[in-house]
C-alpha positions as CSV (number, residue, x, y, z in Angstrom):
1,X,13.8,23.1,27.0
2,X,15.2,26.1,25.9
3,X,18.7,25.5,27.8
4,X,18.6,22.5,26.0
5,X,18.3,24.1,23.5
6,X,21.0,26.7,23.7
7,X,23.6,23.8,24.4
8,X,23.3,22.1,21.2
9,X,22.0,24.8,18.6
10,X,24.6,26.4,16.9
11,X,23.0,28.6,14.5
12,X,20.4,30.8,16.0
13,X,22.1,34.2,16.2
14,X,20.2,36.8,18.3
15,X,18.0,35.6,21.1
16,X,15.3,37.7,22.5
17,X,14.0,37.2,26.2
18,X,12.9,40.8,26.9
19,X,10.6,41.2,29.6
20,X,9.8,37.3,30.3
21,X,9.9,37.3,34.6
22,X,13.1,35.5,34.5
23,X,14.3,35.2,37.9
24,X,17.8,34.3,39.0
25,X,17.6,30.6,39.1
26,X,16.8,30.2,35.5
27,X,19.4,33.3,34.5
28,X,21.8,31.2,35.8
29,X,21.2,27.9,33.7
30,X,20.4,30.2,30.6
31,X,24.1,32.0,31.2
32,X,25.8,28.6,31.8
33,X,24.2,27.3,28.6
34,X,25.4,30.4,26.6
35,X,29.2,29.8,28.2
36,X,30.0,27.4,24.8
37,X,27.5,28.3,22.3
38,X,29.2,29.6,19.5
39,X,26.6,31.3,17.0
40,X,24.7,33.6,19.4
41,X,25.9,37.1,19.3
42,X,23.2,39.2,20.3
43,X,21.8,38.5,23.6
44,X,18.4,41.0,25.1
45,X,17.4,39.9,28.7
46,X,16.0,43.6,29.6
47,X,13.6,43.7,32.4
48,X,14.0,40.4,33.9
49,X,14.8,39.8,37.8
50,X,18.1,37.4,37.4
51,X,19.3,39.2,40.6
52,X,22.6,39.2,42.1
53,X,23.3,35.5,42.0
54,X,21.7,35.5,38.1
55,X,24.7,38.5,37.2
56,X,27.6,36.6,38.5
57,X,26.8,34.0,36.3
58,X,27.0,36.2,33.0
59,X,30.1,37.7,34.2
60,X,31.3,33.8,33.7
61,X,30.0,33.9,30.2
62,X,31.6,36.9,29.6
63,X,34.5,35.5,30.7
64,X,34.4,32.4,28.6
65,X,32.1,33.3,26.0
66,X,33.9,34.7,22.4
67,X,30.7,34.8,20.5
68,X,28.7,37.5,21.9
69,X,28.8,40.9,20.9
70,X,25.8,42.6,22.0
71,X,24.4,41.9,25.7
72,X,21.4,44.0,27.3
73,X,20.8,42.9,30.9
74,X,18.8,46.4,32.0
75,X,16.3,46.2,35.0
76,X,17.7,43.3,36.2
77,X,18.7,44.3,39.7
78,X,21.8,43.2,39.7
79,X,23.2,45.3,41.9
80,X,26.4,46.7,42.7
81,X,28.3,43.2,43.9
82,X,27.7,41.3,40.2
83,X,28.4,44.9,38.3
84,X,32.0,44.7,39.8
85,X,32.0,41.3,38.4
86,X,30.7,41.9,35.0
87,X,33.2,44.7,35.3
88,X,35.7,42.4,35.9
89,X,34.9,40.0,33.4
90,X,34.7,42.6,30.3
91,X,38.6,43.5,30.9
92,X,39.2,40.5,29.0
93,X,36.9,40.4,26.9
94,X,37.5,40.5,23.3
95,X,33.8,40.2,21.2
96,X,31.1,42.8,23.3
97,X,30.7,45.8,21.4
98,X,27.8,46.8,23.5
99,X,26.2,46.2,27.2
100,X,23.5,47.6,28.9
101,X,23.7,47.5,32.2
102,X,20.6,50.6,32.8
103,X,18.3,50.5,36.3
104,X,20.5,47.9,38.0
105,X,20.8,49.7,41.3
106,X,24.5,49.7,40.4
107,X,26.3,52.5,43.3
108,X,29.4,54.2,43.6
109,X,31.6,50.8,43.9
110,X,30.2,49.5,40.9
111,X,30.8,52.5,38.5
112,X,34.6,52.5,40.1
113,X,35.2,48.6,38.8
114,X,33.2,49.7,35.8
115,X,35.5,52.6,35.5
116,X,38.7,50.5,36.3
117,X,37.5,48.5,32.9
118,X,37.3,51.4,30.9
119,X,40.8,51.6,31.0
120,X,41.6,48.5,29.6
121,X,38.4,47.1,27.2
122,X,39.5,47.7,24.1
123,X,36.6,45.8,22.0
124,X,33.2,48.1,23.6
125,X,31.6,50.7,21.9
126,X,28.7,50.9,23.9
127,X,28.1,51.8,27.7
128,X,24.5,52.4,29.0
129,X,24.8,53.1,32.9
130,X,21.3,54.9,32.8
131,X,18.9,54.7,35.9
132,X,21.0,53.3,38.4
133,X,22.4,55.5,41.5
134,X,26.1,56.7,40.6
135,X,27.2,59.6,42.3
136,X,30.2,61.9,42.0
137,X,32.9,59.6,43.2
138,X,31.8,57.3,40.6
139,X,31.2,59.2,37.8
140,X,34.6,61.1,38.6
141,X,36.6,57.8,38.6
142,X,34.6,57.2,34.9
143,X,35.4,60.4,33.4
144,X,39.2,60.0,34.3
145,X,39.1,56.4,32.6
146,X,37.3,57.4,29.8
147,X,40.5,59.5,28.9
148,X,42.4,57.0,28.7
149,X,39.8,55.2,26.3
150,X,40.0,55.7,22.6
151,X,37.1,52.9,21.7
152,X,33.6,54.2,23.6
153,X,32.0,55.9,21.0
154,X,29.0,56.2,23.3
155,X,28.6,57.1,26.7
156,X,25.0,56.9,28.8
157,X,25.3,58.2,32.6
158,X,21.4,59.7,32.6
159,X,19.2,59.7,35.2
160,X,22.0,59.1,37.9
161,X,23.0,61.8,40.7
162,X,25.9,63.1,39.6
163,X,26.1,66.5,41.0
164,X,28.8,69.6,39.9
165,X,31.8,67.4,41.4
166,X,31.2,64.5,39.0
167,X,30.5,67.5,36.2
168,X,33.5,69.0,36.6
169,X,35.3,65.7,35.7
170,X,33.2,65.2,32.8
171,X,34.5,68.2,31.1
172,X,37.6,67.5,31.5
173,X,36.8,63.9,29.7
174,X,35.5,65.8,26.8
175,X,38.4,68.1,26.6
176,X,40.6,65.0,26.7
177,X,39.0,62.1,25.2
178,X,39.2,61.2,21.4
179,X,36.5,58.6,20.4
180,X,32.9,59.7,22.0
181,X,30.6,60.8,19.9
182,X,27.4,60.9,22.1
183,X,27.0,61.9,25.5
184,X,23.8,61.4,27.5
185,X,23.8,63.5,31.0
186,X,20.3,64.0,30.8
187,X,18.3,64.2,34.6
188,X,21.4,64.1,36.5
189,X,21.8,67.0,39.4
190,X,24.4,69.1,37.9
191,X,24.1,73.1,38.1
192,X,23.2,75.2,35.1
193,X,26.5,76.9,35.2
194,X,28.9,73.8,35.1
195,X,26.4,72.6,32.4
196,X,27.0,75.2,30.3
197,X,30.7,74.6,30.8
198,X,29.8,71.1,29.1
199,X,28.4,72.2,26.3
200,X,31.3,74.5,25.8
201,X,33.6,71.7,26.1
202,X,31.1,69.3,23.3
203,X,31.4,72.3,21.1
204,X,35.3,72.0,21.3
205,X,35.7,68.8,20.9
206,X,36.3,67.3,17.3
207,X,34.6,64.0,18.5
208,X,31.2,64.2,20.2
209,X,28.6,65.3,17.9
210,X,25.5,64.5,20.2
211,X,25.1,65.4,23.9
212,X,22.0,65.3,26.1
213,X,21.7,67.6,29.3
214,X,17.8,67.6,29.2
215,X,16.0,67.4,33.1
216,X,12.5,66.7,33.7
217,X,11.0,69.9,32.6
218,X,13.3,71.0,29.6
219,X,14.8,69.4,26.8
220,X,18.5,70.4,26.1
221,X,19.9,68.3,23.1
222,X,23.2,69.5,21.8
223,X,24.4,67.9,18.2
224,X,26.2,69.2,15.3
């Protein structure tokens, strides 16, 4: 009833599944009725189970969809195979201001096709990568994108395992980037003293104004 629904309503403007057991098969009729609805713009589908097969088919509405601006799809297990095609999909993609893609076993190869659309998404504000398993090489590939990006105002790569290799990279994106304004590194494995070059780099930087190094004993919160 609802995908009925969704077909032939044009004026309901957020919808709110959050938390609702949807599994793939009805993730992929919900996505395919979204394709031509022209009202909804904020979409929350947080920890649901649409799987793989349930992801492909919102990278389709993203690619045909030019309503929505807001899209959370965390703890959906998507994996790594439908990030690189959500990835794919946003390049083009001219209304989302905001996705969160958080605990959706996305690896390495995901965060590099995310990476690759950082460089050419011009419309999202909004990144949330938290929770998944990105390592250096993906995080490094990330960092070099996002300076080359000048519309991400926020950035969220916690709870990952980035380690000092990815860090490194990450200061040099604060050193060069021009738009972030909050940073969230928080329970990553990065060493206190390449930390500490981080924050040195936030305090530089005439943009970001809020970072977040904390682990799972000590909260470090930098702002100004």
């Amino acid at each position: 009833e609802l995908v009925i629904f969704l077909r032939q309503n044009n004026s309901l403007h957020s919808l709110y599944l959050y938390s609702n057991r949807i599994e793939e098969k009805f993730g992929m009729d919900l996505a395919n009725a979204l394709i031509h609805n022209i009202s909804v713009t904020k979409l929350d589908l947080g920890d649901n189970v649409i799987g793989y097969e349930g992801g492909k088919a919102f990278a389709e509405l993203i690619r045909q969809n030019k309503s929505l601006t807001s899209l959370n799809l965390w703890g959906n297990r998507i994996g790594d195979s439908a990030a690189k095609e959500i990835a794919n999909a946003l390049i083009r993609n001219n209304s989302i201001t905001e996705i969160n893609l958080e605990e959706n076993e996305i690896e390495d190869e995901g965060g590099k096709a995310l990476a690759e659309m950082i460089k050419f998404n011009r419309s999202l504000t909004s990144l949330s990568l938290r929770g998944n398993q990105i390592m250096d090489d993906g995080a490094k590939e990330i960092a070099h994108s996002m300076t080359q990006n000048n519309a991400i105002t926020e950035l969220n790569l916690g709870n990952n395992y980035i380690e000092d290799e990815g860090g490194k990279h990450i200061v040099e994106m604060i050193e060069q980037n021009k738009s972030l304004s909050r940073l969230i590194l928080d329970v990553n494995q990065i060493g206190s003293s390449l930390l500490i070059s981080i924050e040195e780099s936030m305090r530089r930087s005439t943009t970001l104004t809020f970072l977040d190094l904390s682990d799972e004993k000590t909260d470090i919160i930098v702002q100004k």
